[in-house]
PDB file with one MODEL, atoms N, CA, C and O in Angstrom:
MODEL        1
ATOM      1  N   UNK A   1     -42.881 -40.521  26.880  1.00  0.00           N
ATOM      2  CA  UNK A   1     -41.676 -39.820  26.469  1.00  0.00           C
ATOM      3  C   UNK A   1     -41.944 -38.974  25.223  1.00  0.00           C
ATOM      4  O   UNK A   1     -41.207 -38.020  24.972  1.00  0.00           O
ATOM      5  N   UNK A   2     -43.258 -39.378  24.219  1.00  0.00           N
ATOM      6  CA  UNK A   2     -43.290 -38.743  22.828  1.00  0.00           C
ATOM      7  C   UNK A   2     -44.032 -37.309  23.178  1.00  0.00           C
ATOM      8  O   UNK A   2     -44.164 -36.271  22.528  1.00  0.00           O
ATOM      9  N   UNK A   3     -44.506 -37.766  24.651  1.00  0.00           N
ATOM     10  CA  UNK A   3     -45.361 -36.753  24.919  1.00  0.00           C
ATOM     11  C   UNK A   3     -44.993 -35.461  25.178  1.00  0.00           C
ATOM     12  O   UNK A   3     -45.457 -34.380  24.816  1.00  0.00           O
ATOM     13  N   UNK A   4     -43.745 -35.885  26.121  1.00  0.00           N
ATOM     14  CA  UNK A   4     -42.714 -35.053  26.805  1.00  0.00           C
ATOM     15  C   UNK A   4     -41.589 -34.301  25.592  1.00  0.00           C
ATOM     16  O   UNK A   4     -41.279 -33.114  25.690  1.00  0.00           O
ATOM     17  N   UNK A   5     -41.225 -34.918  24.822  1.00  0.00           N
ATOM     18  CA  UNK A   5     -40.761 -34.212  23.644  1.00  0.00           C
ATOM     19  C   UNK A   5     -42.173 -33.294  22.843  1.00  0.00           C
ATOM     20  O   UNK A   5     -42.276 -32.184  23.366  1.00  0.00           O
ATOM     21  N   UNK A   6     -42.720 -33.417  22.266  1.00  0.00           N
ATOM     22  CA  UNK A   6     -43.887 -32.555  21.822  1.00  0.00           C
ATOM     23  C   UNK A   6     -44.029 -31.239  22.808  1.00  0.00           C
ATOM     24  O   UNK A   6     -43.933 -30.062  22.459  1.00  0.00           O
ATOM     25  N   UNK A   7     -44.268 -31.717  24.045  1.00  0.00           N
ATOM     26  CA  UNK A   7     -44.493 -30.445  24.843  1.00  0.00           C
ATOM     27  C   UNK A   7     -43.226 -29.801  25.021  1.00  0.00           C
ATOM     28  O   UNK A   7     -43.138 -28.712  24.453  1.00  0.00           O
ATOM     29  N   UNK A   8     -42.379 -30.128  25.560  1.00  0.00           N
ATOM     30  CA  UNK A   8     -41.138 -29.545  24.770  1.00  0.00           C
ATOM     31  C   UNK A   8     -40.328 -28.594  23.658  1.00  0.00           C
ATOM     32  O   UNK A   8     -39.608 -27.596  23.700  1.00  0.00           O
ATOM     33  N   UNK A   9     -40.853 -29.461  22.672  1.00  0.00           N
ATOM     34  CA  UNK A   9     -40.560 -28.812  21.328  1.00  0.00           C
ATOM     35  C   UNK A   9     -41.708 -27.813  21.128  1.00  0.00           C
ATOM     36  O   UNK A   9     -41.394 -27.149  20.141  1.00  0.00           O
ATOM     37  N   UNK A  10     -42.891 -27.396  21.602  1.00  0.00           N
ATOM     38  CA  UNK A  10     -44.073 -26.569  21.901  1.00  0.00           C
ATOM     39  C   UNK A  10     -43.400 -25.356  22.520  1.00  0.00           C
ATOM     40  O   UNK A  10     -43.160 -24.329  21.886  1.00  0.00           O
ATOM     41  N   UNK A  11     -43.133 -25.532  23.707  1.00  0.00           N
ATOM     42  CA  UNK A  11     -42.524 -24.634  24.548  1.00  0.00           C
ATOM     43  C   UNK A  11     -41.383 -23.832  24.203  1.00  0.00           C
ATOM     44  O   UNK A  11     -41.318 -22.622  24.420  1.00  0.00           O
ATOM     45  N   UNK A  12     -40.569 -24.458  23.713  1.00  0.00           N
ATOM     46  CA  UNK A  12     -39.543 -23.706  22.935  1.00  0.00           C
ATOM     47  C   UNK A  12     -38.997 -23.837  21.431  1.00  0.00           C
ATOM     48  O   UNK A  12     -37.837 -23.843  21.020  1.00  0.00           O
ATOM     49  N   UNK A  13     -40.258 -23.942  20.724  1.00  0.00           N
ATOM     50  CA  UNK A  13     -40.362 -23.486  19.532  1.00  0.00           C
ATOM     51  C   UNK A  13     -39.779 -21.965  19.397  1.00  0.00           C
ATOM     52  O   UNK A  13     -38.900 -21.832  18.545  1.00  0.00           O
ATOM     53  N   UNK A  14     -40.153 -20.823  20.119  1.00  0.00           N
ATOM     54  CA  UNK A  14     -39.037 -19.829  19.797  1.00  0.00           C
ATOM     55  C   UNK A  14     -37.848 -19.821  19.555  1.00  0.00           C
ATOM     56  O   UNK A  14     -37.283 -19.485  18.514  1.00  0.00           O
ATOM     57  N   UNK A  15     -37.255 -20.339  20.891  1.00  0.00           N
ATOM     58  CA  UNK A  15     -35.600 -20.674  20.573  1.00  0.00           C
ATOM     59  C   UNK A  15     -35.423 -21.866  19.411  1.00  0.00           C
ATOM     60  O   UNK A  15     -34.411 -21.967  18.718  1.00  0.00           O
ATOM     61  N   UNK A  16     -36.260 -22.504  19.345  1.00  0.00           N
ATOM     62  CA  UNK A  16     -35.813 -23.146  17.930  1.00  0.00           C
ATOM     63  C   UNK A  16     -35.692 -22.569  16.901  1.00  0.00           C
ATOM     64  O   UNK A  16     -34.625 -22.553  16.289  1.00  0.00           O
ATOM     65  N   UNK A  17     -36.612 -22.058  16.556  1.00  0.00           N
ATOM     66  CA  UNK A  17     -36.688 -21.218  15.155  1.00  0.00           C
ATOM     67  C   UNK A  17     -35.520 -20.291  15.203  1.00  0.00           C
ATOM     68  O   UNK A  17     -34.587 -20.249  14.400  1.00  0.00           O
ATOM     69  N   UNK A  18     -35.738 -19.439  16.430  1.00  0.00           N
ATOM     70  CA  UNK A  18     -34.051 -18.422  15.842  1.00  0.00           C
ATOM     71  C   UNK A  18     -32.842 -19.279  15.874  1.00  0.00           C
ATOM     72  O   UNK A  18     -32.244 -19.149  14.806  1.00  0.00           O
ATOM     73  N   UNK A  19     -32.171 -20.206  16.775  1.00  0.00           N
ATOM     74  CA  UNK A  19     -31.279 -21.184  15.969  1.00  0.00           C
ATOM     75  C   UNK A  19     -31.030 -21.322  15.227  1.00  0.00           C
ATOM     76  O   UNK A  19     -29.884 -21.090  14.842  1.00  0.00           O
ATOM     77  N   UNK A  20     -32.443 -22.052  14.156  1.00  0.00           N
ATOM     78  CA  UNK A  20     -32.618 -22.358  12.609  1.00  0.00           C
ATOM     79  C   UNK A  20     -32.385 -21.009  12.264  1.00  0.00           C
ATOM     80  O   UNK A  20     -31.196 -21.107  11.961  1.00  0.00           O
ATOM     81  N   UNK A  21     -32.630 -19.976  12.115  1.00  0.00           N
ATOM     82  CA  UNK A  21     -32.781 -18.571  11.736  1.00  0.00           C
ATOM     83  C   UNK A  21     -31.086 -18.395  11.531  1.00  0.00           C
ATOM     84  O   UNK A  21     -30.494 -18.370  10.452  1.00  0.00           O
ATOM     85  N   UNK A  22     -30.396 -18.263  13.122  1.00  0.00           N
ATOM     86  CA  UNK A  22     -29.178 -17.728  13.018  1.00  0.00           C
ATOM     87  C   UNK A  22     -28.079 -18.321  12.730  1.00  0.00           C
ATOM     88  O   UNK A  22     -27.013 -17.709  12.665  1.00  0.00           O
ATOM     89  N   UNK A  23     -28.215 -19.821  12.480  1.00  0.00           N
ATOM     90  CA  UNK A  23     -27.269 -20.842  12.162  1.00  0.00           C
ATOM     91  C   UNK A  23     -27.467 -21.515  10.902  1.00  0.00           C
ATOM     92  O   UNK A  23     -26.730 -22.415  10.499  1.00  0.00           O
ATOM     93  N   UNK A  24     -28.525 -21.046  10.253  1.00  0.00           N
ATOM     94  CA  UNK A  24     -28.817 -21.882   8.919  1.00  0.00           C
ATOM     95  C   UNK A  24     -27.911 -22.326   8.337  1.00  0.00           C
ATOM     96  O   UNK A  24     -28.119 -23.401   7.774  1.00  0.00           O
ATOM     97  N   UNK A  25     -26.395 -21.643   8.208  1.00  0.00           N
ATOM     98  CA  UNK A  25     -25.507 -21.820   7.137  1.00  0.00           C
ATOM     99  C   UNK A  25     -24.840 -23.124   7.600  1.00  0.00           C
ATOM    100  O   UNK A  25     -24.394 -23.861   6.721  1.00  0.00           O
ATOM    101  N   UNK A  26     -24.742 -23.434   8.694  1.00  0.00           N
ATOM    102  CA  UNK A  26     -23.692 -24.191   9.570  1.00  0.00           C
ATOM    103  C   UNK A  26     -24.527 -25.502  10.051  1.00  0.00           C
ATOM    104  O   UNK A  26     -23.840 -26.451  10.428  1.00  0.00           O
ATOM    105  N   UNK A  27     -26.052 -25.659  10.077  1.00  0.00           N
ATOM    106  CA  UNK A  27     -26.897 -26.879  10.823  1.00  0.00           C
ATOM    107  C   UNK A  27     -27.310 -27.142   9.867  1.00  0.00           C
ATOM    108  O   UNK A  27     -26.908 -26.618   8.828  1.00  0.00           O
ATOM    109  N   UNK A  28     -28.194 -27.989   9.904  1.00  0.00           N
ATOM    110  CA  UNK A  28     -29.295 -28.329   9.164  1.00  0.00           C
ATOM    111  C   UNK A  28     -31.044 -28.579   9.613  1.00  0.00           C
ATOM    112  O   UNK A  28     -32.042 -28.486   8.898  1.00  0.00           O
ATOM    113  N   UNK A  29     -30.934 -28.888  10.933  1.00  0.00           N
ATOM    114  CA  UNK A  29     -32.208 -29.107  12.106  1.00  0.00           C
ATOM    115  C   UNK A  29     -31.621 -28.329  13.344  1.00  0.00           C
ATOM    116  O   UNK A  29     -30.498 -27.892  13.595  1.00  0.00           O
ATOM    117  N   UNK A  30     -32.668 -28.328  13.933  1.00  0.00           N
ATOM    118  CA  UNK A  30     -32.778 -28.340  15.354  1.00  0.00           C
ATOM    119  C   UNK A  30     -33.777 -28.971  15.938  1.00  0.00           C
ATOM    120  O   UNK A  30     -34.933 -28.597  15.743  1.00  0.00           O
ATOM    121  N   UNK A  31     -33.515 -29.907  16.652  1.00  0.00           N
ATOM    122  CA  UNK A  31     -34.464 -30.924  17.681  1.00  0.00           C
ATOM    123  C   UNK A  31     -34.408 -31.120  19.101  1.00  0.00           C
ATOM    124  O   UNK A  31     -33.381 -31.364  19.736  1.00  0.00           O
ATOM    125  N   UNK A  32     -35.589 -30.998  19.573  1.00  0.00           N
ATOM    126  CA  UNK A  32     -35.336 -31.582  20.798  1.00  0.00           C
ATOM    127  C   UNK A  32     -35.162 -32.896  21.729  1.00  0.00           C
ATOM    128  O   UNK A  32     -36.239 -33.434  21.988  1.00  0.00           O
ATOM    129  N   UNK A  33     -34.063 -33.493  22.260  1.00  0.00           N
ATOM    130  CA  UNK A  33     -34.135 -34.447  22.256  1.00  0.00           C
ATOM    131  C   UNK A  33     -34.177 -34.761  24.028  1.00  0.00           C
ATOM    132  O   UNK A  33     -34.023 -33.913  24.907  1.00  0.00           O
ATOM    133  N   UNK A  34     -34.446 -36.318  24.224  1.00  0.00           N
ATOM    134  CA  UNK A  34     -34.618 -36.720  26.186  1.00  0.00           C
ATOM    135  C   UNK A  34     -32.905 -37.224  26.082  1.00  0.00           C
ATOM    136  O   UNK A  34     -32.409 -37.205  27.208  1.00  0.00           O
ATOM    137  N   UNK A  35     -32.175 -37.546  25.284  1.00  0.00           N
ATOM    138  CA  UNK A  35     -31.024 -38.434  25.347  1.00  0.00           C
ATOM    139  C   UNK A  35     -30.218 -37.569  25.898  1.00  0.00           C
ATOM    140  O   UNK A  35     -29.489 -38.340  26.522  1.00  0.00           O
ATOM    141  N   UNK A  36     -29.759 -36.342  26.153  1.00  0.00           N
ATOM    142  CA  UNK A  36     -29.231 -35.645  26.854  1.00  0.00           C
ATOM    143  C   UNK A  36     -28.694 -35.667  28.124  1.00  0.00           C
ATOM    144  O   UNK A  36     -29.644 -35.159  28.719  1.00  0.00           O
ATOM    145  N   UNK A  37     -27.964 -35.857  28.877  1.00  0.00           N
ATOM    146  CA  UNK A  37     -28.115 -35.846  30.077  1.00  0.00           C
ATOM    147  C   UNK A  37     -27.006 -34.693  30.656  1.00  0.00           C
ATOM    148  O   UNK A  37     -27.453 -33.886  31.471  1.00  0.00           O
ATOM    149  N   UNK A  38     -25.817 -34.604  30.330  1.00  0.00           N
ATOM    150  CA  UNK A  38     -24.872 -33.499  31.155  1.00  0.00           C
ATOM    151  C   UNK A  38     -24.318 -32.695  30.283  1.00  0.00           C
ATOM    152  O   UNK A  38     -23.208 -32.273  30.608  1.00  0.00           O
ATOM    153  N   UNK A  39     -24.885 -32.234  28.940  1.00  0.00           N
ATOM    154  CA  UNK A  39     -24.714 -31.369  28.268  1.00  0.00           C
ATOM    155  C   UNK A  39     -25.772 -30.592  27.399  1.00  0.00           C
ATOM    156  O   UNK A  39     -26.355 -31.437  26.720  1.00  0.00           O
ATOM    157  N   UNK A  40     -26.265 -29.330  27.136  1.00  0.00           N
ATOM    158  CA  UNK A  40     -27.247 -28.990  26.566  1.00  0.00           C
ATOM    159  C   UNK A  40     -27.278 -29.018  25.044  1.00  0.00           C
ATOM    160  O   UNK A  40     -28.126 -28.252  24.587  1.00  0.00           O
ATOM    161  N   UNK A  41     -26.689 -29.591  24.280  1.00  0.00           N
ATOM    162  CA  UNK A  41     -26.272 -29.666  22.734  1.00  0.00           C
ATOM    163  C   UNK A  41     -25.582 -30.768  22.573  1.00  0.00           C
ATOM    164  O   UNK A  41     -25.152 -31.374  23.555  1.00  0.00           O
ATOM    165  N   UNK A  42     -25.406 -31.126  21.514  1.00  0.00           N
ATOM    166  CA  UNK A  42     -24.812 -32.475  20.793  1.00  0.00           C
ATOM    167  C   UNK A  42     -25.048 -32.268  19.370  1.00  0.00           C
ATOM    168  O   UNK A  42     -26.198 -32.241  18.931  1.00  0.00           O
ATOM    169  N   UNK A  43     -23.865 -32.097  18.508  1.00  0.00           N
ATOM    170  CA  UNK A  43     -23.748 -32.105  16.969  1.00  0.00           C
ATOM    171  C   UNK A  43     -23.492 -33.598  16.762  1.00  0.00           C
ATOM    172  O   UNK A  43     -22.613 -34.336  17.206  1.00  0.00           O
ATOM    173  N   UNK A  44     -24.760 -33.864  15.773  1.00  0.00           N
ATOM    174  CA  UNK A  44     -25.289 -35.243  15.447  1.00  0.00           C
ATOM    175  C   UNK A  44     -24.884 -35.042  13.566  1.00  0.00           C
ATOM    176  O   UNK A  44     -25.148 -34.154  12.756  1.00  0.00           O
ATOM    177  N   UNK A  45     -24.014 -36.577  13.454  1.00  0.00           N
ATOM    178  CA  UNK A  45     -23.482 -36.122  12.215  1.00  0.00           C
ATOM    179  C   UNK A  45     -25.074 -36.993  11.144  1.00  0.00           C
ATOM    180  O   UNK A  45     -25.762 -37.971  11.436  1.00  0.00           O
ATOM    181  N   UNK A  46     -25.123 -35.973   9.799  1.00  0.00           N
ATOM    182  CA  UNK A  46     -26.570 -36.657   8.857  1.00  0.00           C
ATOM    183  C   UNK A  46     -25.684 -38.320   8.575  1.00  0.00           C
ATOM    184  O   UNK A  46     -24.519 -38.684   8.736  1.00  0.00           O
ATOM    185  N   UNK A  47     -26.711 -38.871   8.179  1.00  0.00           N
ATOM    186  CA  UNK A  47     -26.603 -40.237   7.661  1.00  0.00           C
ATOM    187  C   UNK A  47     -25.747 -40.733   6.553  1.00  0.00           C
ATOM    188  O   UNK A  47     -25.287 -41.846   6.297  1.00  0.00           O
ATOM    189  N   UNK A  48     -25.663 -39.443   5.909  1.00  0.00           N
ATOM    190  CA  UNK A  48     -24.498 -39.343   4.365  1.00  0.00           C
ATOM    191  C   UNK A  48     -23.264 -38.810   4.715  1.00  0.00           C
ATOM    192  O   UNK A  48     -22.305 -39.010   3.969  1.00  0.00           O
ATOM    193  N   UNK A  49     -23.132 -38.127   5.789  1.00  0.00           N
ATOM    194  CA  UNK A  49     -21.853 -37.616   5.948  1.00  0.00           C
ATOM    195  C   UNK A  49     -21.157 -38.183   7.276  1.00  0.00           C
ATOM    196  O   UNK A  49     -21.651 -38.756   8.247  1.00  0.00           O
ATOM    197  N   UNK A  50     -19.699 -37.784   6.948  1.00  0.00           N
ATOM    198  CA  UNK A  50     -18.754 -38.303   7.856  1.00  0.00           C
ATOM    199  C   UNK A  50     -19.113 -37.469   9.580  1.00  0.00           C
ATOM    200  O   UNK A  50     -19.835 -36.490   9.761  1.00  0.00           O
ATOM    201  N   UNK A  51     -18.484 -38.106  10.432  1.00  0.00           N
ATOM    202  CA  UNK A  51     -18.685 -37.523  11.722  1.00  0.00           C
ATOM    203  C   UNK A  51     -17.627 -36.913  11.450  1.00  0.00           C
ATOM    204  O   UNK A  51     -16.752 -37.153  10.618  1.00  0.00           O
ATOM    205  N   UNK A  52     -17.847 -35.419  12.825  1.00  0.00           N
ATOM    206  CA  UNK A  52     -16.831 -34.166  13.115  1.00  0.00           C
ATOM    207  C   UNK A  52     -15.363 -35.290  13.186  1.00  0.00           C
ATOM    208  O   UNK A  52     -14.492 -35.103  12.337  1.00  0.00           O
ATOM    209  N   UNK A  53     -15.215 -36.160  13.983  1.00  0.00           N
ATOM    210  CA  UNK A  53     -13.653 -36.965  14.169  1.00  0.00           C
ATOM    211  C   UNK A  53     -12.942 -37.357  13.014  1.00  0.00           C
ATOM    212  O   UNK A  53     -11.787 -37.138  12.648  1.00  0.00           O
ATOM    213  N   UNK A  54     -14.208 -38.199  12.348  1.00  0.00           N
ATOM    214  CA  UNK A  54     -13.681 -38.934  11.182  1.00  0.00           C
ATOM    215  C   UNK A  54     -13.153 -37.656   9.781  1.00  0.00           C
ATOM    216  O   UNK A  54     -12.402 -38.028   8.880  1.00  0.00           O
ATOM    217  N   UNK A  55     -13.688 -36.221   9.841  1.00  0.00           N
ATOM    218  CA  UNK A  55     -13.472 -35.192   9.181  1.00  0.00           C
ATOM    219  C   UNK A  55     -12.188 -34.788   9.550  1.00  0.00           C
ATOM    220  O   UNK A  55     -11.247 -34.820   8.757  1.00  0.00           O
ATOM    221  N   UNK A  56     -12.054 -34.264  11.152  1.00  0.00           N
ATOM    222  CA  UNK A  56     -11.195 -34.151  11.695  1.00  0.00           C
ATOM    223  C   UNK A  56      -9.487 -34.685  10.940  1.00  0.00           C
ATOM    224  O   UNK A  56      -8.522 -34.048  10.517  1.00  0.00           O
ATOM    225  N   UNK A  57      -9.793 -36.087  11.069  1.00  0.00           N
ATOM    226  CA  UNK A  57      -8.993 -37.505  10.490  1.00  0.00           C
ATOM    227  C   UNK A  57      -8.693 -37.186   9.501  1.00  0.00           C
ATOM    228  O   UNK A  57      -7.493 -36.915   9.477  1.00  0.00           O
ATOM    229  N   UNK A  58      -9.109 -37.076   8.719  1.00  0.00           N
ATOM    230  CA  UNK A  58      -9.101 -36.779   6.931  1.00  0.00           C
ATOM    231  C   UNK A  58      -8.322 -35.654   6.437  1.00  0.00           C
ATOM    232  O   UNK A  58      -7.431 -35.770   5.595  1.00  0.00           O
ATOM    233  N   UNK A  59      -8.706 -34.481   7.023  1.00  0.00           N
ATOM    234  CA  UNK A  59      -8.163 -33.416   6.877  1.00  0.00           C
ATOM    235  C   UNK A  59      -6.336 -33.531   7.441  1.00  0.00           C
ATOM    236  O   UNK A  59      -5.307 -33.110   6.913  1.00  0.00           O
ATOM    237  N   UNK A  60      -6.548 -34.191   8.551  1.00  0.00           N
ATOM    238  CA  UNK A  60      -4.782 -34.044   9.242  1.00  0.00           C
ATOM    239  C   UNK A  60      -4.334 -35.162   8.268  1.00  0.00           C
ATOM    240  O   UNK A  60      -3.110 -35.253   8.359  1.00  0.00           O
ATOM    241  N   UNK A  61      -4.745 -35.899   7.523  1.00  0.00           N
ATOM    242  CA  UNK A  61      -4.309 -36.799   6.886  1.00  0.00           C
ATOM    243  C   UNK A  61      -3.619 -36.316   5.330  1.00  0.00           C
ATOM    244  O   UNK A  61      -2.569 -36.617   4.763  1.00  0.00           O
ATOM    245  N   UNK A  62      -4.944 -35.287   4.917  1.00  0.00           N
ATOM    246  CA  UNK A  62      -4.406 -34.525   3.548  1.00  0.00           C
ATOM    247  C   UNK A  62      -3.553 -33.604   3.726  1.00  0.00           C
ATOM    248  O   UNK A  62      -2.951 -33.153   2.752  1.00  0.00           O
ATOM    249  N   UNK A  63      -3.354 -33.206   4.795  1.00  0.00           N
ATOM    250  CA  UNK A  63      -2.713 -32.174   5.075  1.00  0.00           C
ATOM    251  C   UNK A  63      -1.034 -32.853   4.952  1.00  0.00           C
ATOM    252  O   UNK A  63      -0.155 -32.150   4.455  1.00  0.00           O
ATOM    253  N   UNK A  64      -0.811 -33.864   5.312  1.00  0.00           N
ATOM    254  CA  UNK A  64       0.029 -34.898   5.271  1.00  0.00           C
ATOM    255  C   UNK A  64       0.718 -35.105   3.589  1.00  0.00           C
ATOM    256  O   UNK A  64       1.852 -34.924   3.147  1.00  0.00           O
ATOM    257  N   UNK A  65      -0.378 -35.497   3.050  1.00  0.00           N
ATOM    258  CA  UNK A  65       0.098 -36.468   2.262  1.00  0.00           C
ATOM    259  C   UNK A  65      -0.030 -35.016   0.702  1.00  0.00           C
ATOM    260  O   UNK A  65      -0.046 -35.166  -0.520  1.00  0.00           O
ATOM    261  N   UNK A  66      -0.085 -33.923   1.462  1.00  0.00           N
ATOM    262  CA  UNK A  66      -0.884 -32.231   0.524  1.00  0.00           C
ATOM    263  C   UNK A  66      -1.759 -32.797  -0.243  1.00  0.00           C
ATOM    264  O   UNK A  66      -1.490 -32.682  -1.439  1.00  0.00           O
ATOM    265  N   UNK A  67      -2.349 -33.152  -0.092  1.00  0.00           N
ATOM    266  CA  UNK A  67      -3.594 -32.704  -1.118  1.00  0.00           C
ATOM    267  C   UNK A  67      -5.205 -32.222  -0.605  1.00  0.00           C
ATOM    268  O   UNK A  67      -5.646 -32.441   0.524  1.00  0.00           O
ATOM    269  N   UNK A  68      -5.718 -31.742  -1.364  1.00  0.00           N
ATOM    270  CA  UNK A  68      -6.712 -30.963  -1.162  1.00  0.00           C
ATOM    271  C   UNK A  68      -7.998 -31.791  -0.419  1.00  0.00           C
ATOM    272  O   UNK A  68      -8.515 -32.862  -0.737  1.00  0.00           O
ATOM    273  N   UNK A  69      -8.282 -30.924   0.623  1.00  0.00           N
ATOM    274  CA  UNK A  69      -9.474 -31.906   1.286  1.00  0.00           C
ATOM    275  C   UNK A  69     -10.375 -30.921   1.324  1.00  0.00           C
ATOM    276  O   UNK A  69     -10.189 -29.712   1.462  1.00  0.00           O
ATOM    277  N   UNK A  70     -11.479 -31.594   1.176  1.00  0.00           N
ATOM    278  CA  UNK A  70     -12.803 -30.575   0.979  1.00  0.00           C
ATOM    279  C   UNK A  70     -13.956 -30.885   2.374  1.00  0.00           C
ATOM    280  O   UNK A  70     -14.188 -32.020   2.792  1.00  0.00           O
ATOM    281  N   UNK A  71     -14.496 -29.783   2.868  1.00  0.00           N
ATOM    282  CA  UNK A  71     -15.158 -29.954   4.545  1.00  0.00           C
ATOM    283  C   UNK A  71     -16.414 -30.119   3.700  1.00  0.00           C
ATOM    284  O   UNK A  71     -16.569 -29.329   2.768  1.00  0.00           O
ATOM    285  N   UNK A  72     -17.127 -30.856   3.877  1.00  0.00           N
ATOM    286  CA  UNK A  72     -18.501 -30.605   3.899  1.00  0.00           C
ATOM    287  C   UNK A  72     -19.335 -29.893   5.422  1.00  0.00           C
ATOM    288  O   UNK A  72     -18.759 -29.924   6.509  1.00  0.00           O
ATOM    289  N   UNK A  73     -20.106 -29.557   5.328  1.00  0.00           N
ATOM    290  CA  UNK A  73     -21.187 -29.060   5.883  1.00  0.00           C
ATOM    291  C   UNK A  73     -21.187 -29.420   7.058  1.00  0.00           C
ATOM    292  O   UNK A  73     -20.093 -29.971   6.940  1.00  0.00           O
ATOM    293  N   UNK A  74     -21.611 -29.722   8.791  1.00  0.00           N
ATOM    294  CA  UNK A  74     -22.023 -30.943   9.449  1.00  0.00           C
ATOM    295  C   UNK A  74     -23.366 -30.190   9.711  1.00  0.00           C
ATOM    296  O   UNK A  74     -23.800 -29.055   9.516  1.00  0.00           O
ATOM    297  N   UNK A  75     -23.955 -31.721  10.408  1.00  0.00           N
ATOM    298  CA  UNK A  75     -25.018 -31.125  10.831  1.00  0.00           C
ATOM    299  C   UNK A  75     -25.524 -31.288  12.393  1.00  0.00           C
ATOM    300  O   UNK A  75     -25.307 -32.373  12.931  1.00  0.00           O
ATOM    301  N   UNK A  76     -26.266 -30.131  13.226  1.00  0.00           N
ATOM    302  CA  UNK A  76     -25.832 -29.484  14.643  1.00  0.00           C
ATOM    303  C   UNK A  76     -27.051 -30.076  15.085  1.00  0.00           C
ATOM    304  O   UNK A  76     -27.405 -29.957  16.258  1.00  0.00           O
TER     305      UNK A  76
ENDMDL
END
């Protein structure tokens, strides 16, 4: 399987890089992954930050109670 990712990520190293290139502001990586199965993408939240839902949550919550909620970054 490590093999199959490597050759992979080999092969379309182009489209990776312009990704990274044209999305820098908004991702943080691009990887290729086997876990995929019926969709070609998946925004994977970093280890420090909240997931897209739990952001989601927060925000309809401040929005509620007014006060200021701040988005961080996610990462794609």
């Amino acid at each position: 399987m490590r093999k199959e990712v490597k050759s992979l990520t080999r092969k379309f190293s182009p489209l990776i890089e312009y990704a990274k290139q044209e999305l820098k502001n908004e991702i943080k990586d691009v990887k290729v992954s086997m876990r995929l199965v019926d969709s070609p993408v998946v925004i994977v939240a970093d280890m420090m930050n909240d997931t897209p839902n739990k952001e989601r949550i927060e925000a309809a919550t401040a929005m509620k109670n007014t006060l200021q909620y701040n988005k961080e970054k996610n990462v794609l």
